[in-house]
SEVEXRO-530590 format. One record per residue (C-alpha): residue in one letter; x negated, y, z negated. Coordinates in steps of 0.25 Angstrom, whole numbers, plus 5000, padded with zeros to 4 digits. Layout:
<recs>
fiba,px,py,pz
a,X,Y,Z;
...
</recs>
This chain:
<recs>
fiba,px,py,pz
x,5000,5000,5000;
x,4988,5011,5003;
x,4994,5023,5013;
x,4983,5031,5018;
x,4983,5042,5009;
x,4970,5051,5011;
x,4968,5056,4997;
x,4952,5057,4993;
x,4949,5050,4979;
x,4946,5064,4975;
x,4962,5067,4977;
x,4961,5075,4992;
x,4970,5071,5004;
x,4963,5072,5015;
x,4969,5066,5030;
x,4959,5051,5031;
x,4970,5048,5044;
x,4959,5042,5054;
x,4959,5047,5068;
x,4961,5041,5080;
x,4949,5036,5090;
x,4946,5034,5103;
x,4956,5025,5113;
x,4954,5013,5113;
x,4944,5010,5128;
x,4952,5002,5138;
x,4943,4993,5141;
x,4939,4989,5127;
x,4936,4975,5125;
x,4945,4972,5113;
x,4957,4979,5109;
x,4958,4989,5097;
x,4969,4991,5088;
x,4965,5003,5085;
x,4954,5014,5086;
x,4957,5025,5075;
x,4951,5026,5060;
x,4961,5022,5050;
x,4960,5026,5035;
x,4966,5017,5024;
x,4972,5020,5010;
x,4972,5009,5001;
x,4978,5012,4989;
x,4973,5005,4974;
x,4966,4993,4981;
x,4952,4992,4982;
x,4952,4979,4986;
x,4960,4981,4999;
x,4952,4995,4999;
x,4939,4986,5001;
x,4945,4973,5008;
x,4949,4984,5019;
x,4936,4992,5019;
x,4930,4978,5023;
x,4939,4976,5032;
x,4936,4990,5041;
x,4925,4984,5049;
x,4936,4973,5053;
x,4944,4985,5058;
x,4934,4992,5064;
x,4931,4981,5073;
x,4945,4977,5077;
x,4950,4993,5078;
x,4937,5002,5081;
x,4944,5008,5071;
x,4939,5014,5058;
x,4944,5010,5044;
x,4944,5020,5032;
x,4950,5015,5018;
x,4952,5025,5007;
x,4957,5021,4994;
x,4967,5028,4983;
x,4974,5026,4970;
x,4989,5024,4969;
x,4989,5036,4962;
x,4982,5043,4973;
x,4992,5039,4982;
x,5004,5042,4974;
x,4999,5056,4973;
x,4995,5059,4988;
x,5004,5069,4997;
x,5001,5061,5010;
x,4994,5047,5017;
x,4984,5051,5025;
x,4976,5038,5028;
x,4983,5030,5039;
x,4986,5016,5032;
x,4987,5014,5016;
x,4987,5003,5006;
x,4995,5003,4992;
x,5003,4996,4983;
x,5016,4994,4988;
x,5024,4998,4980;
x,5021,5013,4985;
x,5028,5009,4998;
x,5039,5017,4995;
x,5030,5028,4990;
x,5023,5030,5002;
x,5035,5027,5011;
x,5044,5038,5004;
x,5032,5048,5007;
x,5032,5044,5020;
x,5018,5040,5020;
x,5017,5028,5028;
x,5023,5023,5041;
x,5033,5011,5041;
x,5025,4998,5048;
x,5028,4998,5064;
x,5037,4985,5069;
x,5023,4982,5077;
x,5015,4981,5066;
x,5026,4970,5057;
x,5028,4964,5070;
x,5013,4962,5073;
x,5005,4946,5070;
x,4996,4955,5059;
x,5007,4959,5049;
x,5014,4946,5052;
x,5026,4950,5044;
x,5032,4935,5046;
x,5020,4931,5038;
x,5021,4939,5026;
x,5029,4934,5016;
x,5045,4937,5017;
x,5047,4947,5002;
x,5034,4954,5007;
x,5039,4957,5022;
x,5052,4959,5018;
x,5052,4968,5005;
x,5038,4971,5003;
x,5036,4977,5015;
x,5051,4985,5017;
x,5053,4998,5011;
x,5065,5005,5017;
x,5068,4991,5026;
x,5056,4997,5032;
x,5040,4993,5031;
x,5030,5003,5028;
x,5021,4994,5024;
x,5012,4979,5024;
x,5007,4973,5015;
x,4994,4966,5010;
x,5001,4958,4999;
x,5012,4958,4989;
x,5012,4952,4976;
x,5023,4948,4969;
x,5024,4947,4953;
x,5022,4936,4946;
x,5017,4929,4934;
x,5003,4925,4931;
x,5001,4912,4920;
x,4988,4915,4916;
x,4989,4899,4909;
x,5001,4889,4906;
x,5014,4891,4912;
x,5014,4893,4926;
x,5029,4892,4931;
x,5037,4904,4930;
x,5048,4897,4933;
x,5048,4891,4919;
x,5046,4903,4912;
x,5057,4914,4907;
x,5055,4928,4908;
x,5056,4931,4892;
x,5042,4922,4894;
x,5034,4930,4902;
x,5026,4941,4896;
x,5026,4955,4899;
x,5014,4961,4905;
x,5003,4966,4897;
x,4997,4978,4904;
x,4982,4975,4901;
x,4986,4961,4906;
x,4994,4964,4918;
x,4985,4975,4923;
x,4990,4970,4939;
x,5002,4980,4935;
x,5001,4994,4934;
x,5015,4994,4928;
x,5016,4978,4923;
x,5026,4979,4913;
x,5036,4988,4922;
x,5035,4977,4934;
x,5036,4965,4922;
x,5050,4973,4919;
x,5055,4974,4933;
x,5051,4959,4936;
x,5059,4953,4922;
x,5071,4962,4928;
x,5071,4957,4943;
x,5070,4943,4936;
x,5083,4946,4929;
x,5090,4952,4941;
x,5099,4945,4950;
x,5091,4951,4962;
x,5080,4961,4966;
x,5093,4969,4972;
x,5100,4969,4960;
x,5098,4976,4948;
x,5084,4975,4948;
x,5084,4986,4958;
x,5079,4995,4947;
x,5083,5008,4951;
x,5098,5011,4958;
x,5095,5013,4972;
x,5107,5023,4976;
x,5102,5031,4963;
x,5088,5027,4959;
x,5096,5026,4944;
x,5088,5015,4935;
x,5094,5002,4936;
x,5086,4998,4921;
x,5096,4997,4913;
x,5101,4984,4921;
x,5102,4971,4914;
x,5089,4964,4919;
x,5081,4977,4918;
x,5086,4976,4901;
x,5082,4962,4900;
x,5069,4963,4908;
x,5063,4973,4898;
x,5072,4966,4885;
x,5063,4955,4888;
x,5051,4963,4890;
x,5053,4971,4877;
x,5054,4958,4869;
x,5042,4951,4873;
x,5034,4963,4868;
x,5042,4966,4856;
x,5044,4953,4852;
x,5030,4944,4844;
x,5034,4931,4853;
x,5028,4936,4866;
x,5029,4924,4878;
x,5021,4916,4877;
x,5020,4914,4893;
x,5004,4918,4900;
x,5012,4925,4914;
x,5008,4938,4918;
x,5013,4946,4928;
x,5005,4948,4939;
x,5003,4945,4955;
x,4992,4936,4959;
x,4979,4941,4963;
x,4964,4936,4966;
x,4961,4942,4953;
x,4972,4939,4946;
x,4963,4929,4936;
x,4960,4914,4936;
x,4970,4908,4929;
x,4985,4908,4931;
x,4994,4905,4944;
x,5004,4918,4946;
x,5018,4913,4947;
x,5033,4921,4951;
x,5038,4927,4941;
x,5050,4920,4933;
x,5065,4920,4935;
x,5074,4924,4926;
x,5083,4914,4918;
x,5095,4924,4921;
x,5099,4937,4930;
x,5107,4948,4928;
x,5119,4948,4938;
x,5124,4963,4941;
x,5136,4960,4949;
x,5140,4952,4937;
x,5134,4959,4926;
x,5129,4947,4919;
x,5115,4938,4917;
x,5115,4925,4923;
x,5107,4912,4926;
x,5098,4916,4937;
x,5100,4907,4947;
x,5086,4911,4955;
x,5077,4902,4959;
x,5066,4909,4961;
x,5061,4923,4955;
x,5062,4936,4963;
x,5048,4943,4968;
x,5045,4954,4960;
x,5034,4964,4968;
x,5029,4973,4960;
x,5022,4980,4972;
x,5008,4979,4969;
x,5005,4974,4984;
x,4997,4981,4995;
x,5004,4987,5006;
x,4999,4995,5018;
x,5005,5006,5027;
x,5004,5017,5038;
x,5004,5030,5034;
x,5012,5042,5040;
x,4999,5048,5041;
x,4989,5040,5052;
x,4988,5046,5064;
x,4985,5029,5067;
x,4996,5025,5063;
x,4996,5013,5075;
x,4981,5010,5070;
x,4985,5009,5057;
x,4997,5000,5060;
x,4986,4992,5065;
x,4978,4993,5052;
x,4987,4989,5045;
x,4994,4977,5052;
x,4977,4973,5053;
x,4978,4974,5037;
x,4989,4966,5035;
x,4987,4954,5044;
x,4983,4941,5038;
x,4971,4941,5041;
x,4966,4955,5037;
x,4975,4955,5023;
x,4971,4941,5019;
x,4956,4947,5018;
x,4962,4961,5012;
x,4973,4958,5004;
x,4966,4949,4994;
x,4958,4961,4991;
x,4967,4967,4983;
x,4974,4962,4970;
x,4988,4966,4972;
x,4991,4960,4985;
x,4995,4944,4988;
x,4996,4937,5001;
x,5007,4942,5007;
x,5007,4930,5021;
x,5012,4918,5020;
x,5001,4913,5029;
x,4992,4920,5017;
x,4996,4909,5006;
x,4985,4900,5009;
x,4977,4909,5009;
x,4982,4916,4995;
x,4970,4912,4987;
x,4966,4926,4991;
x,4974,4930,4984;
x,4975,4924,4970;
x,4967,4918,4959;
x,4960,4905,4962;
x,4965,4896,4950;
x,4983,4896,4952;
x,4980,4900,4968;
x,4989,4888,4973;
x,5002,4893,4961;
x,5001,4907,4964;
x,5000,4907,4980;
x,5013,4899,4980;
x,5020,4906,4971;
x,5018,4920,4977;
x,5023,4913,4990;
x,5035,4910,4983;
x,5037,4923,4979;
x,5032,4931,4994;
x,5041,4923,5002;
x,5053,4924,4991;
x,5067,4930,4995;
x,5067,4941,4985;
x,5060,4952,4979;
x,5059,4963,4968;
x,5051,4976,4973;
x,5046,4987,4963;
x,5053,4998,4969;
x,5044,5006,4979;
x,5048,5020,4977;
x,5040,5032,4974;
x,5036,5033,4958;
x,5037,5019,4957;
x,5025,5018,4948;
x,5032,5029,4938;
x,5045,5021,4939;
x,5035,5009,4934;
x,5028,5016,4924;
x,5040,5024,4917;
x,5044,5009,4916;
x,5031,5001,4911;
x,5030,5013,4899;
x,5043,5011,4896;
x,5043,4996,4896;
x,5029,4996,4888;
x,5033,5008,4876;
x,5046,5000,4875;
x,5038,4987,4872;
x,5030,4994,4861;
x,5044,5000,4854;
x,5058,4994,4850;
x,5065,4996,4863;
x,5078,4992,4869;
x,5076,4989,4884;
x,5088,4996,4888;
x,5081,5009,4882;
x,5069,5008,4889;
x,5076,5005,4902;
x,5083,5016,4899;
x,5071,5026,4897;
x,5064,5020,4911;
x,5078,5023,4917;
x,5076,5037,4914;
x,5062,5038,4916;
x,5066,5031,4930;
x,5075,5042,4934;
x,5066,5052,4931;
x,5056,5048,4940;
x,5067,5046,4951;
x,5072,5061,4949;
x,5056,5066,4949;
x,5053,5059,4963;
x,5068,5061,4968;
x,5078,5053,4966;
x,5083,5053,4980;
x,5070,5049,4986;
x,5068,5039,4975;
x,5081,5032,4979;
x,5078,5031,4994;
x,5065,5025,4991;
x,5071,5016,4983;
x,5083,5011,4993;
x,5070,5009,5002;
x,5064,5001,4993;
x,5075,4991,4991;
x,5078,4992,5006;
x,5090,4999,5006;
x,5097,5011,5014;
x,5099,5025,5008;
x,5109,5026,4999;
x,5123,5032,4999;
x,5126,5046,4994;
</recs>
């Protein structure tokens, strides 16, 4: 997710957009795909920022084209007026943000249609939801985790356990999460909803009103609040996390558990879930890549990107980084890449499972997603340290929620929020 922003380190943003070369000679003796200098922004990876740098000679030699790659901190992002590099790579859950600031340039039919980007290939959550924002893609990807549960040691079959056995997450334990007890909450209340499209839809999306007061957003945090309050903590080793190469050696990652019962909102009542399999949760921690507005390449960075993208080139960049996965079925044998040695075989079947499920749970990609998840993680942590209903501090985060949403505008905030979910513009 790194859009070509052209910010210095020292905090300038001075135009990188590369200039474009000399035709191509009609008598050359192997076709080019392009002939222009291309800068690249990659945003809070240093991996991907020195698997690519590796891979500019590569790109020299098939383009006569030269690569720049420039990195920046979210933060350095966030806070930029404008993209001035021509492709970017970021975490994706800043598609909507870049997309809402009309920063980068939604992905030409020629490009999805073309053998690199094989979107046939990829599996089906991550080419249908992953990559749609507004029903329309902006963006591809070099890997999506989804969340699960690490066993460090015993138990290894989330299946057989409950959610009131799986511990919250420990910040200095769970450092993969910037927000980890916020994302733990909003995983425990999609467990407990009848579908993502339900009441786990956390905000309204005709109002952008909170939706925390609903039955599986209480329990979720009701549960929470008593494992931290109460002296008989589970016993269970899980962790939340996603699988990477450095994820440790020991433990197999597995899906996360489903919930013994789910609240039915046309009814208005708990029942047995009847689920047989748990619904994806991504947190949006993966790696997209986009166009931006601003190239004056944008055919050539098209090309640069689709080239990124392919098997062949994201199977030697994508395992650089540690918050992407394989994201190609015809990438699973080769998902040792990708993971820790010992619990290869467990963890590389599991996220199959999940990748080529029939549901998912997206953190909402509108702009301020990270205050929406901080208001919430403080809140969740003070309230575990006092003598506090749920329903309270669901109440205060409601508040706090709509703050933010008047602040950045609420009817901005609502649009972005109906493209997120995929749905038109809402009536008046």
């Amino acid at each position: 997710m790194r859009h070509l922003i052209a910010f210095l380190l020292v905090g300038s943003f001075t135009p990188m957009l590369g200039c474009g070369g000399p035709p191509p000679q009609p008598a050359a003796p192997k076709q080019k795909l392009t002939a222009s200098k291309l800068t690249a922004l990659v945003v809070d990876d240093p991996g991907i920022a020195a698997g690519l740098k590796l891979l500019r000679g590569e790109w020299l030699e098939r383009s006569d084209g030269e690569l720049v790659i420039e990195e920046c901190t979210t933060q350095q992002l966030l806070a930029a007026e404008t993209l001035t590099a021509d492709l970017v790579i970021y975490p994706s859950r800043y598609l909507g943000t870049l997309v809402e600031r009309d920063w980068v340039r939604t992905v030409r039919s020629s490009v999805l249609e073309s053998d690199d980007v094989a979107t046939q290939d990829m599996f089906p959550l991550v080419r249908d939801q992953v990559l749609r924002y507004g029903n329309r893609v902006y963006a591809l990807t070099l890997g999506e985790p989804p969340l699960m549960l690490q066993f460090v040691s015993g138990e290894t079959d989330a299946t057989k356990l409950s959610w009131s056995e799986v511990p919250n997450p420990n910040s200095a334990n769970d450092s993969q999460f910037q927000y980890p007890l916020a994302i733990a909450f909003l995983a425990r209340s999609v467990a407990y909803a009848q579908s993502r499209s339900g009441v786990t839809t956390c905000l309204d999306p005709d109002t952008m009103e909170p939706r925390l007061a609903a039955p599986p957003f209480v329990k979720s945090l009701s549960e929470m609040l008593a494992i931290e309050q109460n002296d008989e903590r589970p016993q269970s080793n899980a962790m939340f996390g996603w699988p990477h190469a450095d994820a440790g050696d020991s433990g197999v990652f597995v899906a996360l558990p489903i919930a013994d019962e789910v609240f039915r909102p046309l009814r208005g009542s708990w029942e047995d879930n009847d689920l047989d399999r748990p619904i994806t949760v991504f947190p949006l921690v993966g790696r997209s890549v986009s166009v931006t507005r601003a190239t004056r390449n944008s055919a050539s960075a098209s090309k640069l990107m689709r080239w990124l993208v392919s098997d062949s080139i994201a199977g030697q960049l994508s395992p650089r980084s540690s918050a992407t996965l394989w994201f190609r079925k015809s990438q699973e044998r080769k998902a040792t890449q990708w993971l820790p040695a010992n619990g290869a075989e467990v963890t590389a079947a599991s996220v199959t499972a999940l990748l080529s499920s029939g549901d998912a749970f997206l953190l909402p990609r509108i702009p301020g997603i990270d205050e929406y998840l901080g208001s919430l993680e403080e809140s969740i942590q003070a309230a575990a340290e006092q003598d506090q209903s749920a329903a309270n501090v669901l109440g205060q985060v409601a508040q706090q929620w709509n703050e933010i949403t008047d602040r950045l505008g609420r009817d901005r905030q609502r649009a972005a929020y109906r493209r997120h979910l995929g749905l038109g513009e809402s009536a008046d």
